[in-house]
ZABAMI-982315 format. One record per atom (N, C-alpha, C): z, y, x. Coordinates in steps of 0.2 Angstrom, whole numbers. Each point is the difference from the previous one (the first is absolute). Layout:
! ZABAMI-982315
+-------+-------+-------+
:    zz :    yy :    xx :
+-------+-------+-------+
:     Z :     Y :     X :
...
+-------+-------+-------+
//
This chain:
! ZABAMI-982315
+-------+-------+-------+
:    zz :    yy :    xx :
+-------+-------+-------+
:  -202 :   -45 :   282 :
:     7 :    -2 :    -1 :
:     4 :     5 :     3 :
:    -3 :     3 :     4 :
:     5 :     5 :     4 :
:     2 :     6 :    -4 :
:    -3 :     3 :    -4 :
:    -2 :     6 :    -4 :
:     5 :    -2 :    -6 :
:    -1 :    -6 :    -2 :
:     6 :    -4 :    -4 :
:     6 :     1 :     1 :
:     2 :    -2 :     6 :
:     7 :     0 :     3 :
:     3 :     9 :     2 :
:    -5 :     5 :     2 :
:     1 :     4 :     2 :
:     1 :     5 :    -7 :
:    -4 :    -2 :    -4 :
:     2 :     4 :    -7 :
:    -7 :     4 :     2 :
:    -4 :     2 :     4 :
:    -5 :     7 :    -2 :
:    -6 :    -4 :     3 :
:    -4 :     3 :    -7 :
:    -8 :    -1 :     0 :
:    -4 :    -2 :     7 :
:    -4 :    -2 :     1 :
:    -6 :    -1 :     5 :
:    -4 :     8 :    -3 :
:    -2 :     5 :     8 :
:    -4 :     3 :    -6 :
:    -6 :     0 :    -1 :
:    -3 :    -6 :     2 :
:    -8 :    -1 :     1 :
:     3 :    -3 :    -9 :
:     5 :    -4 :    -3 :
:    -1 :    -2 :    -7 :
:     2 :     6 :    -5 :
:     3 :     7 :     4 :
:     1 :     4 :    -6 :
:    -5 :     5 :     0 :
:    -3 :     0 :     6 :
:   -10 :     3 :    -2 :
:    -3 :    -5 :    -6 :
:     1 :    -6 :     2 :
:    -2 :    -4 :    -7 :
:     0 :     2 :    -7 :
:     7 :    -1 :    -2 :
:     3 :     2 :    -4 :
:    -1 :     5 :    -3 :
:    -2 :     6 :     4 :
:    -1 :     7 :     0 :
:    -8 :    -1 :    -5 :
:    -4 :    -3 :     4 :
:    -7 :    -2 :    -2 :
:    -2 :    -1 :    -6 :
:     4 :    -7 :    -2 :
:     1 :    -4 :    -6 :
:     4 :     5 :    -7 :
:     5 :     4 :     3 :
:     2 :     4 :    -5 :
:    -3 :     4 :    -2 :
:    -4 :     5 :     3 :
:    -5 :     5 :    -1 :
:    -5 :    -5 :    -4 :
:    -2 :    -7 :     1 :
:    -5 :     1 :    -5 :
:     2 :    -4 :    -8 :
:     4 :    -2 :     0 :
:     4 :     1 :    -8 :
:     1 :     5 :    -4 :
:    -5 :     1 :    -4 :
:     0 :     7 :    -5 :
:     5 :    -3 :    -5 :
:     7 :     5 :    -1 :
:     6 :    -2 :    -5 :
:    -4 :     3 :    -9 :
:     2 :    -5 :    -5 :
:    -2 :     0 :    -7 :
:     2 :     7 :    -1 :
:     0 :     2 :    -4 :
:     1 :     8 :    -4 :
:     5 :    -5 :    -7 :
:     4 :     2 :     0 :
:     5 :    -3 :    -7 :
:     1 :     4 :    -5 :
:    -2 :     9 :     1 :
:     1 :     3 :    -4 :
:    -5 :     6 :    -1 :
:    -2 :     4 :    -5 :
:    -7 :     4 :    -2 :
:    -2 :    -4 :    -3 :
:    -8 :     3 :    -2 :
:    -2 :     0 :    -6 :
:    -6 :    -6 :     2 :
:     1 :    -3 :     6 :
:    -5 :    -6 :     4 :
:     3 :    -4 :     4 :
:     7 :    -3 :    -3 :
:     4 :    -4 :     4 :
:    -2 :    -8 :    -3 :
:     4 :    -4 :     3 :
:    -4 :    -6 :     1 :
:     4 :    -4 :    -5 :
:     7 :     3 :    -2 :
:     2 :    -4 :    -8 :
:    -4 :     3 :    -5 :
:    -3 :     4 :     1 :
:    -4 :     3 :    -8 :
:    -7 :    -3 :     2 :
:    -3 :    -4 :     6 :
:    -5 :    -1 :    -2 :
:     1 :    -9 :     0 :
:     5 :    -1 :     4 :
:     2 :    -9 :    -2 :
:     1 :     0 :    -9 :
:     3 :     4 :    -4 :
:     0 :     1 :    -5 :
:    -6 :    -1 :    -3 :
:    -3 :     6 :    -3 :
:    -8 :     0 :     0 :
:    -4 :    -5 :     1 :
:    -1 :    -3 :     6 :
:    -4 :    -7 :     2 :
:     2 :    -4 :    -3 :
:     6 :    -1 :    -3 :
:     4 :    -6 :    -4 :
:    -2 :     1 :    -6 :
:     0 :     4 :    -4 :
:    -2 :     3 :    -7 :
:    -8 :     0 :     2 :
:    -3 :    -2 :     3 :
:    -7 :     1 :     1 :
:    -1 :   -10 :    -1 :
:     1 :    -2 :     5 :
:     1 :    -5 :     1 :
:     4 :    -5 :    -8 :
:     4 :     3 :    -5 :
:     2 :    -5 :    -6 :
:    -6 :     3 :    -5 :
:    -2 :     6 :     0 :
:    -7 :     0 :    -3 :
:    -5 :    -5 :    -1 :
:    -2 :    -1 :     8 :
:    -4 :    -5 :     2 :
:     1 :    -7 :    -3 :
:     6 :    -1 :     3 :
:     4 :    -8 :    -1 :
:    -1 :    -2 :    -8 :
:     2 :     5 :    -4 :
:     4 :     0 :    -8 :
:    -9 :    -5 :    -1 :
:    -6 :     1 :     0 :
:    -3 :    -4 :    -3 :
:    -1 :    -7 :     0 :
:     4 :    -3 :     7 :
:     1 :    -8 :     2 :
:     7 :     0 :    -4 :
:     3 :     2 :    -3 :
:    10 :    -1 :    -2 :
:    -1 :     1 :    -8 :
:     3 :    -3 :    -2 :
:     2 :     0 :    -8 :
:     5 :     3 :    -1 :
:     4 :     4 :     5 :
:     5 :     4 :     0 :
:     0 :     5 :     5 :
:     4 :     5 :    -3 :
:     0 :     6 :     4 :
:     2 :    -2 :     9 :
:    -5 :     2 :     4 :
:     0 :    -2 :     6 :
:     8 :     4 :     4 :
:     3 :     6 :    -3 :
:     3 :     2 :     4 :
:     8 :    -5 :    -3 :
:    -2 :    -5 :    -4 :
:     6 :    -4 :    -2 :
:     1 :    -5 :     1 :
:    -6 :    -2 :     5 :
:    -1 :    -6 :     4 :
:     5 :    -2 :     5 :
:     4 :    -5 :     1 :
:     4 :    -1 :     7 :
:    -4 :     2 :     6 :
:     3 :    -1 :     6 :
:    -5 :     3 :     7 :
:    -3 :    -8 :     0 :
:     2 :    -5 :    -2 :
:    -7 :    -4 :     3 :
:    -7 :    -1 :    -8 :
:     3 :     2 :    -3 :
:    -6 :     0 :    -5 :
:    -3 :     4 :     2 :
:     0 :     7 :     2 :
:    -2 :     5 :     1 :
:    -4 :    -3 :     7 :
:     2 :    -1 :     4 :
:    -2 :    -2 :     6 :
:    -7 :    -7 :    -1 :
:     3 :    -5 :    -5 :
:    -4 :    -5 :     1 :
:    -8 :     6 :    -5 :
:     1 :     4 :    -5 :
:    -4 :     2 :    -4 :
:    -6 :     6 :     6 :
:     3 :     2 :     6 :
:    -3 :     2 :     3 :
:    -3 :    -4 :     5 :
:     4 :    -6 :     1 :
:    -7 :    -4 :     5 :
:    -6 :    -1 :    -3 :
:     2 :    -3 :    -8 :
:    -4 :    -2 :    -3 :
:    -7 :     6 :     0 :
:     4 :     5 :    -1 :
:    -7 :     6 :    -2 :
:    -4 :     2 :     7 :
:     5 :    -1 :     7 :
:    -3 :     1 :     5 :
:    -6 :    -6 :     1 :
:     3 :    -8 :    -2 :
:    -4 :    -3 :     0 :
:    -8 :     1 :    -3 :
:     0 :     1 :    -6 :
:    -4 :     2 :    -3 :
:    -5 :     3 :     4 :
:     3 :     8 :     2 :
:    -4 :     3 :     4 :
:    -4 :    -2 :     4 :
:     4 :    -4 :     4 :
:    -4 :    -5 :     6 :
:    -7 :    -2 :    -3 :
:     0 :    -5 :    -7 :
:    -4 :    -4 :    -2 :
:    -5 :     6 :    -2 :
:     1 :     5 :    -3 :
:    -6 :     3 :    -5 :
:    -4 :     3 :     7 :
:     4 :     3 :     7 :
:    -3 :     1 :     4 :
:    -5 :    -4 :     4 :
:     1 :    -7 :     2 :
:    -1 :    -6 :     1 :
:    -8 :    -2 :    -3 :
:     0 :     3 :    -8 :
:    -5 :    -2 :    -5 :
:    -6 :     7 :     2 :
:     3 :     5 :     2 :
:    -6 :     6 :     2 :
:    -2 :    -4 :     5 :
:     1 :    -1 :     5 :
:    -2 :    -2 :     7 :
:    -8 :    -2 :     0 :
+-------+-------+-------+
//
């Protein structure tokens, strides 16, 4: 409370702080292996997949079609997994 009222850190919390930041590695958002071209990518991988459960183009699905058409195919996975066992 004291650290509060006085406006400056405790430093045993800004060794913490120190700690916790260092191990957050920040996303890369630009080059030629940034994380918008592979969220891109995975998505365009992922309506490929999809398109054979949809009677329509998957990227013209609302987000909950989209979303319920992935549980569904996640579900599946479960099951076919389930039947090797």
């Amino acid at each position: 409370m004291e650290c509060i009222v006085s406006g400056k850190p405790d430093p045993s919390i800004e060794k913490i702080d120190e700690y916790f930041g260092t191990m957050i590695k920040p996303k890369n958002f630009y080059g030629p292996g940034n994380v918008e071209l592979r969220y891109d990518k995975s998505f365009e991988q992922n309506c490929i997949v999809l398109s054979q459960y949809s009677n329509k183009p998957v990227k013209y699905c609302t987000t909950k079609e989209y979303f319920a058409l992935l549980d569904h195919w996640n579900k599946l996975i479960k099951e076919r997994r389930g039947e090797k066992k």
